[in-house]
C-alpha positions as CSV (number, residue, x, y, z in Angstrom):
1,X,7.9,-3.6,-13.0
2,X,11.4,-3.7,-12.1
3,X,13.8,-5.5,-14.6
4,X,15.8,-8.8,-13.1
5,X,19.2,-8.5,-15.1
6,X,20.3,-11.7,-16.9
7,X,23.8,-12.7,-17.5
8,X,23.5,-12.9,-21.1
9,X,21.6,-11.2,-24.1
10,X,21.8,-12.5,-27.8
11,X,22.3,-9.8,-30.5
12,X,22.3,-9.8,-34.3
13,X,23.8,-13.9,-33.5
14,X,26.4,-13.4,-30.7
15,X,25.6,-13.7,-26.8
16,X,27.0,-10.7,-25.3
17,X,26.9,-9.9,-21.4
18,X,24.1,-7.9,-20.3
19,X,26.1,-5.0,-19.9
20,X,27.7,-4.8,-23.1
21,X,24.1,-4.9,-25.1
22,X,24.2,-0.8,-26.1
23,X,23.4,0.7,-29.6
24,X,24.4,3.3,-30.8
25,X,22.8,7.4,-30.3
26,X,21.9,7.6,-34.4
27,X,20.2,4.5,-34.4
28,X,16.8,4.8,-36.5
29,X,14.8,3.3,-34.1
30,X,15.6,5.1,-31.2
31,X,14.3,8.5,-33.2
32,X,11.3,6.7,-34.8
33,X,10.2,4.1,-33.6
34,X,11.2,1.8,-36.7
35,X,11.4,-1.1,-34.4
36,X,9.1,-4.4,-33.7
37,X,8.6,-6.8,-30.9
38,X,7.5,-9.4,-29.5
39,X,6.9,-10.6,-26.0
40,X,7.1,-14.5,-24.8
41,X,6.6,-16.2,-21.7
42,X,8.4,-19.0,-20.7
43,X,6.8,-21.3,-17.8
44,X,8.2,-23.6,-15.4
45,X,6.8,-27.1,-16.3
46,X,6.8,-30.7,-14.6
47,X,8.7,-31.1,-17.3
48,X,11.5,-28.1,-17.3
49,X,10.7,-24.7,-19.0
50,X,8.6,-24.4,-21.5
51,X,7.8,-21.0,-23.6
52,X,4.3,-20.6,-24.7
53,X,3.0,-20.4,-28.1
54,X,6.6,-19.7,-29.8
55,X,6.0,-20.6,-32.8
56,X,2.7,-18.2,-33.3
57,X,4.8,-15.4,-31.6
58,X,8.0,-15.7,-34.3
59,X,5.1,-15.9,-36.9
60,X,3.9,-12.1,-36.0
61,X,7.7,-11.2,-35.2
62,X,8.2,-11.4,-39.2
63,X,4.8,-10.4,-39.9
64,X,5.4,-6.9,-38.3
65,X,9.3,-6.5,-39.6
66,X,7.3,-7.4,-43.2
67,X,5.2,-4.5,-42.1
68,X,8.0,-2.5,-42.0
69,X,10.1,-4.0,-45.3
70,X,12.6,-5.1,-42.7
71,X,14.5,-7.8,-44.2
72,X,15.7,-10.0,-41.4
73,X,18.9,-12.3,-41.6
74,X,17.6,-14.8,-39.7
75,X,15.5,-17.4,-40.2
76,X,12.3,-18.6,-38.3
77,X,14.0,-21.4,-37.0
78,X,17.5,-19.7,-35.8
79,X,16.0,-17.4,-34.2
80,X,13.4,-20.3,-32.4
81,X,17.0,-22.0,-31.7
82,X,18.8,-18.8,-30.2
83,X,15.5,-17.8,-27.9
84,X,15.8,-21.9,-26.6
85,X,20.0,-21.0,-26.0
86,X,19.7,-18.2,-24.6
87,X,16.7,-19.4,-22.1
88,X,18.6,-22.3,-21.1
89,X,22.2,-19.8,-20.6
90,X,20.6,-17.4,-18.3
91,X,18.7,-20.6,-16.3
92,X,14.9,-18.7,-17.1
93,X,11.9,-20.6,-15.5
94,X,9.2,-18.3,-15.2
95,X,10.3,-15.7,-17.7
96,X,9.4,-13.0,-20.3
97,X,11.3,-13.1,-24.0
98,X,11.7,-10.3,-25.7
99,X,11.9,-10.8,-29.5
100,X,13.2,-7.0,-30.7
101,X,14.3,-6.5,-34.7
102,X,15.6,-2.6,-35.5
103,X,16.6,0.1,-38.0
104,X,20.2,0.4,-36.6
105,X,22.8,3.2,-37.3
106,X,22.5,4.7,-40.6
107,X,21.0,8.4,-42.0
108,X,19.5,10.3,-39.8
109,X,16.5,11.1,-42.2
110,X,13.1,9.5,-41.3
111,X,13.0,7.0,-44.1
112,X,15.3,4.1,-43.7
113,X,17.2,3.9,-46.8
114,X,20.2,1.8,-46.8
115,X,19.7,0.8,-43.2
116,X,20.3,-2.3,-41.7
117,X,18.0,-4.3,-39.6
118,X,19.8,-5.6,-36.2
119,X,17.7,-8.3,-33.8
120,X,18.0,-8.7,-30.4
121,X,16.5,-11.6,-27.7
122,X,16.0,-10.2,-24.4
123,X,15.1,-12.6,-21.4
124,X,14.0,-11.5,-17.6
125,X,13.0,-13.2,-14.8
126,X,9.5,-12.4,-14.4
127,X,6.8,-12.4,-11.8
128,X,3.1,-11.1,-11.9
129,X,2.4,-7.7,-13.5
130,X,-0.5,-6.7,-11.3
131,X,-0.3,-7.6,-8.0
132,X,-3.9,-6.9,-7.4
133,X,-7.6,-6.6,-9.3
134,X,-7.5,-3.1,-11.3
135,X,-9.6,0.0,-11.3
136,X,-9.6,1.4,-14.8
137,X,-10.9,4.5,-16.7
138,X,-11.6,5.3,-20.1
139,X,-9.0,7.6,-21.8
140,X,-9.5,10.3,-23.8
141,X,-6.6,9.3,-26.3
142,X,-8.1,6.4,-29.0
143,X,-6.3,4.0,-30.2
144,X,-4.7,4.3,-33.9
145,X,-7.3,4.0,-36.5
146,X,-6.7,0.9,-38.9
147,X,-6.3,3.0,-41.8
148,X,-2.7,4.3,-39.9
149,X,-0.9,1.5,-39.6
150,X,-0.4,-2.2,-40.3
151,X,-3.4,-4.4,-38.7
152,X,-1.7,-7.4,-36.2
153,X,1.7,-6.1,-36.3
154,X,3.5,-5.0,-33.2
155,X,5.6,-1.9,-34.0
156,X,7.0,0.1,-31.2
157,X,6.3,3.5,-32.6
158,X,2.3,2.4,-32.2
159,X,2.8,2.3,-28.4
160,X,3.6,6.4,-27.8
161,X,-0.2,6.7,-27.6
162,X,0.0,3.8,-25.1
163,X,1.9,5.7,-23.5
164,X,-0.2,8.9,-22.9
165,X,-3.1,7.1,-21.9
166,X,-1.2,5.5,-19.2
167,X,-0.1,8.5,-18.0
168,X,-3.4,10.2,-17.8
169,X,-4.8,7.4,-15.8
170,X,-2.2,7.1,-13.5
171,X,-2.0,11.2,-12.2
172,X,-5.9,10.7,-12.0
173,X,-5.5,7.7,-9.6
174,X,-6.2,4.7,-11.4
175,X,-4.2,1.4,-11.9
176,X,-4.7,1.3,-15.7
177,X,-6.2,2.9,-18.9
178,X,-9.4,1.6,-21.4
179,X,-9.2,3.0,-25.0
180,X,-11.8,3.5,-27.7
181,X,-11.0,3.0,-31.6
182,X,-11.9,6.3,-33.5
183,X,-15.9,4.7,-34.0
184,X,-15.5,5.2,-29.9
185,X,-16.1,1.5,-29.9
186,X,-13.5,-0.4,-27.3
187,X,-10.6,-1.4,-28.5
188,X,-8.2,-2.6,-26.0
189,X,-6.1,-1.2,-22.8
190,X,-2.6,0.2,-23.9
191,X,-0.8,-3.0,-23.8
192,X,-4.0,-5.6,-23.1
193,X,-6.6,-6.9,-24.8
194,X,-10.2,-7.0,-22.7
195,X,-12.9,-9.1,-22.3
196,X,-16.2,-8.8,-20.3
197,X,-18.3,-11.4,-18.8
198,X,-22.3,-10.8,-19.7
199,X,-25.4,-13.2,-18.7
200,X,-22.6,-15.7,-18.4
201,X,-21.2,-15.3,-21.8
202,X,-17.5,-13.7,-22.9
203,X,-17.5,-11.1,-25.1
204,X,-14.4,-9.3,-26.8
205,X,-13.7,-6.5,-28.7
206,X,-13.5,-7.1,-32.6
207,X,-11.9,-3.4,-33.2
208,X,-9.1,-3.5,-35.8
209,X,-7.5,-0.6,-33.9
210,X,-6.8,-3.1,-31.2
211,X,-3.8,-5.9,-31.4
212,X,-5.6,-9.6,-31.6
213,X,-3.4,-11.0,-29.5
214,X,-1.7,-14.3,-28.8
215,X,-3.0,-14.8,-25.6
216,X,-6.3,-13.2,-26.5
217,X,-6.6,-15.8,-28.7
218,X,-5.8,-18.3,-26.3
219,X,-8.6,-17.4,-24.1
220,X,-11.1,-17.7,-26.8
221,X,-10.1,-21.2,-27.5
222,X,-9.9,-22.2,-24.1
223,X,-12.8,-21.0,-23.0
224,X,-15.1,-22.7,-26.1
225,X,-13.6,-25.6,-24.4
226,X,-14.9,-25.0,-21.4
227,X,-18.2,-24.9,-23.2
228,X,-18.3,-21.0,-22.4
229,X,-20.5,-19.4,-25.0
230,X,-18.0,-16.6,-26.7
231,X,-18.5,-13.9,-28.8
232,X,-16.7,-11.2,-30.7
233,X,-18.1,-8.0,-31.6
234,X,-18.3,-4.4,-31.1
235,X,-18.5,-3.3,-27.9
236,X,-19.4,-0.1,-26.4
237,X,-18.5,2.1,-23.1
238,X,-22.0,1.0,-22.0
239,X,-21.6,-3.0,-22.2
240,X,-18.1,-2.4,-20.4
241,X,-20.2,-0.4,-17.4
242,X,-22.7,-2.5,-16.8
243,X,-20.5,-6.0,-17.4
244,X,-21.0,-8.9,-14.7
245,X,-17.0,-9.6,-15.0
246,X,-14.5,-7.9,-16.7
247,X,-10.4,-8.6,-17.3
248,X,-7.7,-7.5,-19.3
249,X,-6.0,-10.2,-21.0
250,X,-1.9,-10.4,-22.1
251,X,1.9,-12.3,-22.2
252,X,2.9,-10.0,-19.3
253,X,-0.8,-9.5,-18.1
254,X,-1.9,-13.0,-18.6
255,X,-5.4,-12.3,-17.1
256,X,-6.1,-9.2,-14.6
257,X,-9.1,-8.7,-13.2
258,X,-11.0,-5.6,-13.1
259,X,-13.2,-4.6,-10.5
260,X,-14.3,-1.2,-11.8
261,X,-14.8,1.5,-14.8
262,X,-14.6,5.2,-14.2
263,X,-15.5,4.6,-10.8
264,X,-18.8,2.2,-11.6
265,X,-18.4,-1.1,-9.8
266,X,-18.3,-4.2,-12.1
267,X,-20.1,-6.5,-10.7
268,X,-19.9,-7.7,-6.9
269,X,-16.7,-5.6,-7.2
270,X,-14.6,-9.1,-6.9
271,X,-13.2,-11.4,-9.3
272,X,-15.8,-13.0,-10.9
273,X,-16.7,-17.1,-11.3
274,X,-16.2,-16.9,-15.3
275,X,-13.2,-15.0,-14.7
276,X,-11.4,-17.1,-12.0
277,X,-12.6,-20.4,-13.9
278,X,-10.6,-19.5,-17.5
279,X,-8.0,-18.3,-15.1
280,X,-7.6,-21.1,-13.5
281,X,-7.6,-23.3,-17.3
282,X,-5.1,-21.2,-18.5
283,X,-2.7,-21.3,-15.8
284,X,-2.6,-24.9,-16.3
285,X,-2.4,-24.8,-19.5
286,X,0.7,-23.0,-19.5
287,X,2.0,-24.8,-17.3
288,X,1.9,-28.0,-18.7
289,X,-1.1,-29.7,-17.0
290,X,-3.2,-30.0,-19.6
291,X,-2.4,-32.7,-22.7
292,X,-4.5,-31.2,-24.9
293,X,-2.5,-27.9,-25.0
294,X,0.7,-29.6,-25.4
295,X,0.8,-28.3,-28.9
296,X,1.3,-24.4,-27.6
297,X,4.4,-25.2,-25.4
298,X,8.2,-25.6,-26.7
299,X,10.3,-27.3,-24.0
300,X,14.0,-26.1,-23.6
């Protein structure tokens, strides 16, 4: 998706113009990945904009800089403050924040001794990610075993496998990637979590290779409340074939459906009832239409 340039972009506590946001060629991150992320979405309201779930989202922001000993100069709440500022300075509605903390300039060897942490807050305009329902295939490359990493944090170096699988599904023709955990259970797509629709009830992944994510966990909760039965456990390449409905679920994603696996047909090969009905929920959750969500929205 192309990126809709902003006036203004807030780094390490200053509001420089877009232009002007560089680093520099030495930085650690930029060699190893020593960086972590977030990304918001902001929502055009009834009552102005509105980000979603901010406060959960800063919450794993420091959990995954913990992950990486980063030691942050900025608090929980200045950071909340700056993402509000900087919304409001480049006039975001519907928009995507991105949260981004660093290893900066320093040595060049891989541990980062004596290296600063810089933050930067990113906002875009933003649209829809797929355009249309997805065809999908299951990739060869498996997400990072538990036992690699740091379970629930978001660290950009995690995503090269990401990555690879989306290349190999694209030069075979499909719009997006499915990958296993190393039991070859599913685990998630490279940047999406995914749930499937059986019998009438929702089923997702519990993998530990895959991120629980925000709005993952949004679904779940919505969808109890809409009195859909919802269950998470390990599911296999077989469940995802023979699924009645199946959708990928993300900030950027929000919910996509998918109409087939490896060629199989899921379902009636259309967006299914289950899926269009939590769809629906959630896009009026967001967008401020529903009181008893009011908790998950922060108004600018």
């Amino acid at each position: 998706m192309a990126i809709n340039k902003t006036k203004f972009i807030w780094m390490d506590g200053k509001f420089v113009k877009w232009q002007n946001a560089k680093v520099h060629i030495l930085t650690h991150a930029l060699h190893y990945g020593s960086a972590i992320f977030e990304g918001i979405h902001s929502y055009k309201t009834d009552k102005g904009t509105a980000i979603f779930r901010l406060e959960d989202h800063i919450n794993r922001f420091f959990h995954s800089a913990n992950a990486l000993s980063m030691q942050i100069k900025f608090t929980k709440k200045e950071l909340k403050n700056a993402m509000i500022n900087l919304v409001k300075k480049n006039n975001i509605e519907d928009g995507y924040i991105r949260p981004l903390a660093y290893y900066g300039y320093g040595n060049i060897g891989v541990f980062p001794r004596d290296i600063s942490t810089n933050v930067a807050l990113i906002t875009i305009l933003w649209g829809s990610y797929y355009s249309k329902p997805l065809r999908i295939m299951i990739s060869r490359f498996r997400r990072h075993s538990p036992k690699s990493t740091i379970f629930g944090a978001k660290i950009g170096g995690n995503y090269t496998n990401s990555i690879l699988a989306m290349y190999e599904a694209r030069k075979k023709g499909y719009d997006e990637a499915l990958m296993l955990d190393e039991d070859s259970f599913v685990s998630e797509g490279p940047a999406e979590n995914i749930f499937l629709v059986k019998n009438g009830k929702l089923i997702t992944p519990n993998s530990k290779s895959a991120l629980h994510g925000i709005t993952r966990n949004s679904i779940i909760l919505i969808s109890q409340n809409l009195n859909i039965d919802v269950k998470e456990t390990n599911v296999t390449v077989n469940d995802v074939h023979n699924a009645d409905e199946l959708f990928f679920s993300g900030t950027a994603t929000e919910i996509a459906p998918i109409i087939s696996v490896d060629n199989k047909v899921i379902g009636n090969g259309r967006i299914g009832k289950i899926t269009i009905t939590i769809r629906n929920k959630y896009y009026d959750v967001v967008r401020g239409k529903d009181g008893k969500y009011k908790k998950w929205l922060t108004h600018t």
